[in-house]
C-alpha positions as CSV (number, residue, x, y, z in Angstrom):
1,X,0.0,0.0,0.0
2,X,2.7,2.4,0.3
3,X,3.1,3.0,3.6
4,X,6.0,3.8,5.7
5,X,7.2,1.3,8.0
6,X,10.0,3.0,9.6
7,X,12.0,6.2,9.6
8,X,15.7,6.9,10.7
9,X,16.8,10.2,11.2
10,X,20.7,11.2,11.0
11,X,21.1,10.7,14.6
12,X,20.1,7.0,14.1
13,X,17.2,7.3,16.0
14,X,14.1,5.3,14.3
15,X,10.2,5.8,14.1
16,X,8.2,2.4,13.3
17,X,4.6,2.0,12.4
18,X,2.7,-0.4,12.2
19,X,-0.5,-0.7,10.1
20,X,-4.1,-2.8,10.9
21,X,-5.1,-5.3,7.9
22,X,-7.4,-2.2,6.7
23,X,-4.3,-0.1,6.3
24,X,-4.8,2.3,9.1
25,X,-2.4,3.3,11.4
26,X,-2.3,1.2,14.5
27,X,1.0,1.9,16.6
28,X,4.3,4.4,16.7
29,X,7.5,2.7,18.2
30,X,10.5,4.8,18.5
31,X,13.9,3.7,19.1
32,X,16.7,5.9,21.0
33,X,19.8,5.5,21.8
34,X,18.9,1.4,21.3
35,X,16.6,1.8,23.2
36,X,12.9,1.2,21.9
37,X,9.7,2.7,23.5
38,X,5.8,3.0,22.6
39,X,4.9,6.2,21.7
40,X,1.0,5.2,20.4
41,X,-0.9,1.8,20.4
42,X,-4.3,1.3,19.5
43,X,-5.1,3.7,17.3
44,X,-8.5,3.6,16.3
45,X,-10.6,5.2,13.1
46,X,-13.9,5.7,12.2
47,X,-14.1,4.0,8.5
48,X,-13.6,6.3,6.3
49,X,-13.4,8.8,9.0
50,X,-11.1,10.6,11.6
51,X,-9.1,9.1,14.3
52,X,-11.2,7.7,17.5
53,X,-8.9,7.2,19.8
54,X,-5.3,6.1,20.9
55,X,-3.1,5.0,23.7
56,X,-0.3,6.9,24.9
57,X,3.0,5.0,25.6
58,X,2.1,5.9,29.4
59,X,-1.0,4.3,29.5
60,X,-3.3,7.3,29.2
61,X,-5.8,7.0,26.8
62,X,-7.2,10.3,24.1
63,X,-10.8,9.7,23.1
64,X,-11.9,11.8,20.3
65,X,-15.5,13.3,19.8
66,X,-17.2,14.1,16.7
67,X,-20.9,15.2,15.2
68,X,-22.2,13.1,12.0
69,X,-20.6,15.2,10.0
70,X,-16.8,14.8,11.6
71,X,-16.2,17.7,13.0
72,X,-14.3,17.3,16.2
73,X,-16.4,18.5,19.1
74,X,-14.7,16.9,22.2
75,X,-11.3,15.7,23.2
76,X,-11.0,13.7,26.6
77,X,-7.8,11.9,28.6
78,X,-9.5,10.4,31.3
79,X,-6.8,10.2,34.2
80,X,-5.7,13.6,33.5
């Protein structure tokens, strides 16, 4: 599909992505100093549509609101 998997920048440090079977972004890994860490996980999307929600690589979780015609009317982190 085209997508990128991974980017290194001239430091050496590296982004990965991964991608769910419908080609939507899913997680962000990054890698520093050899040293790898979750950035986002379970990214979710409406089909067709905007981004629901994700998980942060500390455990806090961004929820997303929108009306029926996508426009973003609420943004939550419970926890926070």
């Amino acid at each position: 599909m085209g997508r990128v998997i991974s980017l290194t920048y001239p430091g050496g440090n590296r982004v990965n992505y991964s991608y769910a079977v419908n080609g939507d972004l899913a997680s962000m890994t990054v890698t520093i100093n050899g040293v790898s860490r979750s950035v986002l996980t379970g990214i979710k999307q409406f089909p067709g549509g905007p981004v629901d929600e994700w998980t942060y690589g500390n455990g806090l979780k961004r929820n997303l609101s929108y009306d029926q015609s996508y426009r973003l009317t609420g943004i939550s982190t419970p926890g926070v």
